[in-house]
C-alpha positions as CSV (number, residue, x, y, z in Angstrom):
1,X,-14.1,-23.3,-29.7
2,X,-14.9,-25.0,-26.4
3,X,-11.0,-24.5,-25.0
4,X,-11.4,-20.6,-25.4
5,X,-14.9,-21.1,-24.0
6,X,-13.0,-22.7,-21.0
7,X,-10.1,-20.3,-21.0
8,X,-12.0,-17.6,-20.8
9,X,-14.1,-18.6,-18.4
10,X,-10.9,-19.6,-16.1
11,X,-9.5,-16.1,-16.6
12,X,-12.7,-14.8,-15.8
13,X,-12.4,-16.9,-12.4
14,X,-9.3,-16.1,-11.3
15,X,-10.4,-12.3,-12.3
16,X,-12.7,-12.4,-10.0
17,X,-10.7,-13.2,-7.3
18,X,-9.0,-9.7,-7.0
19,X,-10.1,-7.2,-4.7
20,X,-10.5,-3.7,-3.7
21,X,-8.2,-3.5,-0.3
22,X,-9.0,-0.7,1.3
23,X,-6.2,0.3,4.1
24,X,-5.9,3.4,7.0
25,X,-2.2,3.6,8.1
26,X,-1.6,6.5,10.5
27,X,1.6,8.0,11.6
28,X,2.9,8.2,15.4
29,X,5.7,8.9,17.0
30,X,7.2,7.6,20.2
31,X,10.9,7.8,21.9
32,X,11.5,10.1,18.6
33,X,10.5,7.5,16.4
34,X,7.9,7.9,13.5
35,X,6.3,5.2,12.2
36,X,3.5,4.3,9.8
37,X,1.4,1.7,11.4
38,X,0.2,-0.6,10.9
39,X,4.2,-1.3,9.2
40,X,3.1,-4.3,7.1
41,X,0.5,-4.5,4.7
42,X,-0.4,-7.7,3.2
43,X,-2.7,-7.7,-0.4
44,X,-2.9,-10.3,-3.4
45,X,-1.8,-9.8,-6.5
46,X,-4.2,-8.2,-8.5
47,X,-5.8,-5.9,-5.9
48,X,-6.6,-3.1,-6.4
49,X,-5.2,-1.0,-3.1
50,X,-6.8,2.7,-1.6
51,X,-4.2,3.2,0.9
52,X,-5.6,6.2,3.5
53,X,-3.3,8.4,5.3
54,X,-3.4,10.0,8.5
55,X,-0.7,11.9,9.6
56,X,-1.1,12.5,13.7
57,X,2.6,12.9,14.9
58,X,3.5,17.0,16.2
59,X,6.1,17.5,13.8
60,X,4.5,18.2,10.9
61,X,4.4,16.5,7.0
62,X,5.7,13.5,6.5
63,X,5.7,11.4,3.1
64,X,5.0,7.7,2.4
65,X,6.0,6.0,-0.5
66,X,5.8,2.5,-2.2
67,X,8.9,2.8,-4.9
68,X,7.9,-0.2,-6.8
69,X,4.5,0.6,-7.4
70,X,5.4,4.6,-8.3
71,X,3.4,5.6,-5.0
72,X,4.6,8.8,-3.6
73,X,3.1,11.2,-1.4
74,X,4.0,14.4,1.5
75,X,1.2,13.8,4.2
76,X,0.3,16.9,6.3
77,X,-0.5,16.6,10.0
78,X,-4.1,16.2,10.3
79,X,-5.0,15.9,6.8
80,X,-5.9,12.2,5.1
81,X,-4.7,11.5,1.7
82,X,-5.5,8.6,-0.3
83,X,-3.1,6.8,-2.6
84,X,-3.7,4.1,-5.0
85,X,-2.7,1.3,-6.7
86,X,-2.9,-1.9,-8.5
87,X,-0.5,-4.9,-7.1
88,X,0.2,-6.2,-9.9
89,X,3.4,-8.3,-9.3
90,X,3.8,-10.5,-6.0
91,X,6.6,-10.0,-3.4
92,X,7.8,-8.2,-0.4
93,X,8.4,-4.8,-0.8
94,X,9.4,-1.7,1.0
95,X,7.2,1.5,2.0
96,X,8.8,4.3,3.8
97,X,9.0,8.0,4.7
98,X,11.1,9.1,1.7
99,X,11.5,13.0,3.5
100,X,13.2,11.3,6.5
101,X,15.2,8.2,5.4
102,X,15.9,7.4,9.0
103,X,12.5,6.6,10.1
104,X,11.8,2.8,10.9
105,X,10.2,1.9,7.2
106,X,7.6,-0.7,6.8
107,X,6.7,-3.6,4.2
108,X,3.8,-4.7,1.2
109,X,3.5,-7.9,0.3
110,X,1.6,-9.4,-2.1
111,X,0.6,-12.7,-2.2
112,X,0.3,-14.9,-5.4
């Protein structure tokens, strides 16, 4: 009985560690290139992540998404929206514009 006293209250702990990670990334544009900045994004593993969008470059919508964690969204200019998710695996991976593949992408990672 005391080691699932102890194991619980270890889960608990490390539980306790996670966070909400709040997050504003806003688009721009310069020499022709769009960007979502800023382009890395650093949480832990466990987070739970509000990502808010603002899209302020001329040309008009522009999308964002995360593939691993099934984020996907079309960001209008001048209008905030808010994705979320929770990192639930750690590693490096890659967030883009997935309406124009050329744009310079940027990067999650998620710490252990």
């Amino acid at each position: 009985m005391k080691f699932l006293t102890i194991l619980a209250l270890i889960s608990f702990s490390f539980s306790a560690l996670a966070e909400k990670r709040q997050i504003t990334l806003v688009n721009y544009e310069t020499d022709g290139v769009k960007q979502w900045l800023p382009g890395t994004i650093i949480v832990k593993k466990g987070d739970d992540v509000e990502i808010t969008l603002i899209n302020n470059v001329p040309s008009g919508v522009h999308g964002f998404v995360i593939p691993d964690f099934k984020v996907r969204t079309d960001v209008k200019k001048g209008v905030k929206e808010v994705v979320t998710f929770k990192a639930d695996r750690d590693g490096l991976f890659p967030m883009k514009c997935h309406l124009h593949p050329a744009h310079v992408g940027g990067q999650l990672l998620v710490l252990p």
